[in-house]
Structures are given as C-alpha cells and as structure tokens.
Steps between C-alpha positions, in 0.01 A plus 500: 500500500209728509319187310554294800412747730187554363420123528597382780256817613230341327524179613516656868161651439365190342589336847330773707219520295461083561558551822228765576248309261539145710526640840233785524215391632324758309606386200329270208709210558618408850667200529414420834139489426537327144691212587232240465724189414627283757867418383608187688140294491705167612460666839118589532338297759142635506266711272155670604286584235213697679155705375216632745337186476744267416826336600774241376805379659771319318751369760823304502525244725783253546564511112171486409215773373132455710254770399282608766634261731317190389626384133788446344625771217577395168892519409440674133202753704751623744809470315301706192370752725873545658618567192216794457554722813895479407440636143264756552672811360347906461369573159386877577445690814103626527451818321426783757148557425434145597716438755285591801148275371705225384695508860148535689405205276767239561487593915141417492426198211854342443689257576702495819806301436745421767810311449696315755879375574377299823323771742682795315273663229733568244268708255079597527322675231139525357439376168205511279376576111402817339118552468599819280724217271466171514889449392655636788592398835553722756715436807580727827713417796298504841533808692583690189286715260721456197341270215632333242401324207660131436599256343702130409750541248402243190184424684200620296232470766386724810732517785197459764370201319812296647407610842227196525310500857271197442655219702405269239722597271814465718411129681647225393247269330662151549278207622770210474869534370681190619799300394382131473738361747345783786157312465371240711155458427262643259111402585221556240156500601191493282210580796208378217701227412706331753598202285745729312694657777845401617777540694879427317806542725827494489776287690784696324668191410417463206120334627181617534115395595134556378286488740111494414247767726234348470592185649813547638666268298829492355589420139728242416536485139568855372660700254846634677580748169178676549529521843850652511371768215230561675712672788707699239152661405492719834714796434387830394190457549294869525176639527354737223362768766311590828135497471350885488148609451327253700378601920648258791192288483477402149898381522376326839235309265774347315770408730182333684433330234615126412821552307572309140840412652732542813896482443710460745872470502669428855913590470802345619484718781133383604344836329177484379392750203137364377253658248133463418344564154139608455343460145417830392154563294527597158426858380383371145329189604596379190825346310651567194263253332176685667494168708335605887810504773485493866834662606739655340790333245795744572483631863370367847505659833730379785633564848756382662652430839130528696542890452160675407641675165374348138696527221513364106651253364612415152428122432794441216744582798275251762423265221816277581454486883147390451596116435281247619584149686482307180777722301734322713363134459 
C-alpha cells in the first residue's frame, strides 16, 4: 500500500514538473513559442517568405499555386515544401549563453515566414542558419525571444535551405502540355527560310491540312501518320531555366533579333501559346571534333508569349517540334 502511495506521488510530481517546464514562459522549452510545424497543411492558403530586401509570395488560388502573383507553382515545389513546415520538429532549445545574440540575429538577418489559412496567419517565425555551425538551423517565433535549433526528422539537410525565396525555383516551367485532341493548329516558322514553315491543323474528325507559309498553299498529298504524331509531340514540353547574369539590354538584343523558329499552337478554345527560339553562340567555338561552330549544339535561348524574359532551352526536348514542311510529304 505504501508502494502505491509512493507512486502514484511520483507520477503526480512528474505531471507538475511537465506542467511547469511547458507552460513557464521562463522556462527552456515553451511550447507556445516552439511549435514551428503547421499540423493540418491541407488548409494553408498563403505563405510569405520575407528578408530586408527581399520578398516571395506563394498563394492559392482557385486550386491552383501562383508565386508572386504572375506564374504558376509547380505541384511537387509546393506540395514538397508543405510537407517541410508540417515536419519541422525542436532538436534543442539555445543554450543560455547564446540565446540573446542568436535571438538579435534571427530578428535582424532571418527569414520572416508567415503562414496562412486564408487571411488568418496561423503561425510566423524567423528562420535562418548558424554562422557559429554550419549544421544547425535556428528558428524563433515572431514576437518572441526564445530560439530554437531545428530540424526534419530523416532529412539530412539544413532546415533553412527548404525555405527557397528565388521565384524561379517555385514557377512552373511548362511551355506546351496539351492533349492532341485540345489542338487546333500548330504553325512553324523558319524567318531565314520561309520555304520550310507550315501550318498543320486539325478538323478533329479524324482530318487534317498542311498548309505551306510561304505561299499560302495547301498540301494535298501528305503523310496523315506523321501528321497525327506530330500533335502527340506537344505535351510536357519545359524550359531548362530563366536567363540570369545578363542586363535588360543585352536580353533586348536577342528577343530583337530574327528568331531560328516561331511555334505556335492555337487551342480548341482559340488560345494562342507561341514561342520563339534564338540560336545561342557557342562558348567553345568548337565541336567535339575541334571543327569551328556558330551556335551552340545543346541549348538555345527563347521567349515566349511576346513577354520580354529569355530563357534556355534544351534542343533534345525541342528537337521533335522542330519538323519541317517536307517531314509530312
């Protein structure tokens, strides 16, 4: 009896003791302030992601993730990143000597991250890495001078370096993704050589036409296999990456420039989506074979929809859109 007693008296204490360590906000461990994950991310509808000089907004709209307002968000970006801010867990609380610099630190240089569930913020902390160890992440809620270090169970990385604020890295990179039977007409134009370009469209009954840009004229002995493939060859369809490193004026130069090719592909809908391709000079000058080349083999630059941004392309993905008029006689 006096066995029992004496534990059911210690487990009271144990309870006290957890009590007083999670709730007092003088304490090493406060829950309140070192609750970083969010638990329910199905219902975040907006994330800010802010520095002094910097800021990215990821936004849900109508089903759909735009970052910054003005692309589209890549389904394995967001849904990766979701799965981040929901597993972030406490590894240690910052020792005392430390606590105040590396608080000072993360108010002034870190991260501000503020998650939404529509125009509710649901959690905001700073986040950023240790200078004094590379290997840690520290994160702090706002409005509180309590920091922690972090980190994502199994993951073997740095917490911060999943908190990405380059838009680039979030936007969807898709040029064309269409189901063959969404297509109405895909035009090809070769500006230096006119005698190549075409236009093929598509009835949806099982015909289609070739019509000849230079002339206007329409084909009447064709090959209708290659012609149906040829609209099967428009999905998935990406760019390799945004131009960087070059001023507003140089990327001017180009898109000013005659284009290698324009592709244009007009939907069921009467949606336009069209792309231009610019060679792009070779950094070698030279192939494999020490033979003298003009542009590059593997990449060119492109823009698309009139828009004054220049990005690369890889040609093994463009390769099959590139036909000309007499693959299809």
């Amino acid at each position: 009896m006096k066995i029992n007693k004496s534990l059911i008296a210690l487990v009271i204490l144990f309870i006290i003791a957890g009590i007083y360590f999670f709730s007092n906000t003088k304490g090493s461990l406060n829950i309140r302030n070192s609750s970083f994950a969010i638990e329910t991310p199905e219902v975040v509808t907006k994330i800010q992601i802010t520095t002094p000089n910097k800021n990215l907004l990821l936004e849900k709209e109508f089903n759909q993730w735009k970052v910054n307002g003005k692309y589209q968000v890549t389904d394995k970006s967001i849904g990766n990143f979701l799965t981040t801010i929901n597993r972030i867990v406490v590894s240690t609380p910052v020792s005392k000597t430390e606590k105040e610099q590396v608080a000072s630190i993360l108010k002034a240089d870190g991260l501000t991250v503020e998650v939404f569930k529509k125009n509710r913020t649901l959690k905001k902390y700073y986040v950023r890495k240790s200078e004094m160890n590379k290997n840690k992440t520290y994160m702090m809620m706002y409005k509180s001078s309590e920091p922690f270090i972090v980190r994502i169970p199994s993951f073997k990385g740095l917490v911060v370096d999943l908190f990405i604020i380059d838009e680039n890295y979030w936007r969807d990179k898709t040029i064309f993704d269409y189901q063959p039977q969404n297509i109405s007409s895909i035009t090809v134009e070769y500006p230096e050589n006119k005698s190549k370009s075409f236009r093929v469209i598509n009835y949806n009954n099982g015909t289609f036409v070739i019509q000849e840009l230079d002339n206007n004229a329409f084909v009447e002995k064709f090959n209708v296999d290659n012609v149906a493939r040829y609209f099967t060859y428009f999905q998935r369809i990406v760019f390799e990456d945004v131009v960087k490193g070059i001023n507003q004026g140089n990327t001017d130069s180009v898109i000013n420039s005659t284009p290698f090719s324009i592709i244009t592909v007009e939907d069921i809908q009467g949606v336009r989506n069209k792309i231009a391709t610019y060679r792009m000079p070779s950094k070698k000058g030279v192939d494999e074979f020490g033979q003298k080349i003009n542009f590059d083999y593997d990449r060119a630059y492109a823009s698309f929809n009139n828009n004054k941004e220049l990005v690369t392309i890889q040609y093994y993905i463009f390769d099959p859109l590139l036909k000309e008029i007499d693959y299809f006689r």
